[in-house]
N, C-alpha and C positions, 0 to 999 in steps of 0.2 A: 813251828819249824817243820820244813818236810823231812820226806827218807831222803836219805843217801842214796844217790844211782846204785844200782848192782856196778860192781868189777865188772869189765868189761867191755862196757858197752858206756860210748858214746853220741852225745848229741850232733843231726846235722840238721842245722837251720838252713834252708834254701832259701830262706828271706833275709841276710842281713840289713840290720837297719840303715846303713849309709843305702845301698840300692835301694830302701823302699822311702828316703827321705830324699832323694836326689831326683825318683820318678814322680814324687808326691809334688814336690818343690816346682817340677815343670808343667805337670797338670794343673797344677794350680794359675803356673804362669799362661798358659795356653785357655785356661778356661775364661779366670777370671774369679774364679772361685774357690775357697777351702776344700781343702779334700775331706777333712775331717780325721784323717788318720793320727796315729798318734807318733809327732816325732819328736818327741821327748829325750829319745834316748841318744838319737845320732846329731851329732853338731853341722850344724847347714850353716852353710855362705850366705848370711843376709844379702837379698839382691836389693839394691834402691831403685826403686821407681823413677822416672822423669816427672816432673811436676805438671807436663802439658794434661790435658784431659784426655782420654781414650772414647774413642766413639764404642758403644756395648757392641759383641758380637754378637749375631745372633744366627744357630745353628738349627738345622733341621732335627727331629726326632734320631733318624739316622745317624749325625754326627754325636748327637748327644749320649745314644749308648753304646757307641766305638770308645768314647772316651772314658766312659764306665767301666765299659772290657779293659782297658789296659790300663789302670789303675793298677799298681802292688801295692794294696794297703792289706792284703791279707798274710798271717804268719802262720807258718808251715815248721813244728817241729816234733822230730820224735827220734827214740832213740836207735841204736844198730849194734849188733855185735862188734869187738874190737874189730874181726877179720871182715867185715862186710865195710869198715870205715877206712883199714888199711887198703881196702880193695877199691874202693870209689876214689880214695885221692891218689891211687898208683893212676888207674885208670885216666883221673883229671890230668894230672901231669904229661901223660902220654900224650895226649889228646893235646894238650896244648904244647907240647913236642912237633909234633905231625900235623898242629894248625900256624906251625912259622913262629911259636913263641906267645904267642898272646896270656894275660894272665886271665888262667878262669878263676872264679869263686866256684864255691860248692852251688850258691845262688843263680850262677849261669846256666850251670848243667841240670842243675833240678829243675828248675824253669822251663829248661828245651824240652828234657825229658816228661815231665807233665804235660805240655802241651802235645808232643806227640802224642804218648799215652792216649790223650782225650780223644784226638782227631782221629789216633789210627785205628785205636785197638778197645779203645771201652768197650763199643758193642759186642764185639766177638768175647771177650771176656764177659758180660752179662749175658749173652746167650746159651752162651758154656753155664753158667753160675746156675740159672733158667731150668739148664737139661742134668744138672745134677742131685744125683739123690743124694741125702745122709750127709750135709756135709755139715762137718762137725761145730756144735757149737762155742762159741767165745770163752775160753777160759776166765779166772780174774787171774790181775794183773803179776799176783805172788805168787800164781802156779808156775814156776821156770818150765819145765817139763811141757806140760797143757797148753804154755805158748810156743814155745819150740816147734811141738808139734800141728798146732794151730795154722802158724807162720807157713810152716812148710805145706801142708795142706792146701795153703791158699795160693804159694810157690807155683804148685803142682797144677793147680786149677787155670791159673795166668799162663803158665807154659803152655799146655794143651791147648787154649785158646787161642794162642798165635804161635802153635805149628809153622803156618801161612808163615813166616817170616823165617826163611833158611838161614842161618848161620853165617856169617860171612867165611872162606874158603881160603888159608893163606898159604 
C-alpha cells in the first residue's frame, strides 16, 4: 500500500481516460489498427463494423507518423499545491467564460498548454538551463522544504527564459 498524498496538494491528470479512449477508439478506426493503449479503465461505445470488406489503406511514411504524433495514449500526472489547483480551475472556468461557454477539462488546457510550451518556448528555456550555473540539485521527494525551493528555482529559470513573452495588459 502506498503514502498517503501530503494535505494539500492535489492530483491533475491532463489525460483523462475517456479523452485518451475516445481518440484511441478513432485512430484505430482511421488506421485500421490497435493502438495498443490501455483502455481498460474508460468505457467506450462498441462501434459495429459493416460486414462488407474494406479495401486496406495504404499510407505514405508521412502519413503514417502524423498518425503516431496524435495518438493520446500517453498519461501525464503529478501533483500541485492546493493554491496552484484552485488557481488553474478558476483560471479553466474563466477561460471557458470568455470562450462562449464551452466545457473545458483540465485535459483540454494541459494539452494546448504543452503543446505551446514545446513549439514556442522549450528552446529558449534549454538555452537559459545551458547558460546557467549552480543550479541546484533535485531534492528527494520527503524533503517539503528542498522541493519547494527546487520547484521555485525552476519557476524562476522558466520565467527568465520567456521574458520575450510580455504579459498581457488589462
Amino acid at each position: 500500500m502506498g503514502k498517503a498524498p501530503p494535505k494539500g496538494s492535489e492530483s491533475i491528470d491532463i489525460f483523462e481516460d475517456e479523452d485518451v479512449a475516445l481518440a484511441q477508439q478513432a485512430l484505430s478506426a482511421a488506421t485500421g489498427k490497435p493502438t495498443g493503449g490501455n483502455m481498460t479503465r474508460a468505457k467506450v461505445p462498441k462501434v459495429e463494423a459493416d460486414s462488407s470488406p474494406e479495401e486496406p489503406v495504404e499510407r505514405n511514411a508521412a502519413e503514417e507518423e502524423n498518425i503516431a504524433e496524435t495518438a493520446i495514449d500517453a498519461n501525464l500526472k503529478f501533483r500541485v499545491r492546493q493554491g496552484a489547483r484552485t488557481g488553474f480551475d478558476t483560471f479553466k472556468a474563466e477561460l471557458s467564460a470568455a470562450l462562449g461557454g464551452p466545457r473545458l477539462m483540465d485535459s483540454n488546457l494541459g494539452r494546448a498548454l504543452i503543446d505551446w510550451f514545446l513549439v514556442e518556448a522549450s528552446e529558449r528555456v534549454l538555452s537559459a538551463a545551458r547558460a546557467s550555473a549552480g543550479f541546484p540539485q533535485r531534492p528527494a521527494s520527503d524533503d517539503l522544504a528542498g522541493m519547494a525551493a527546487f520547484d521555485e528555482a525552476l519557476r524562476e529559470l522558466i520565467e527568465g527564459a520567456l521574458e520575450v513573452f510580455q504579459p498581457v495588459q488589462e
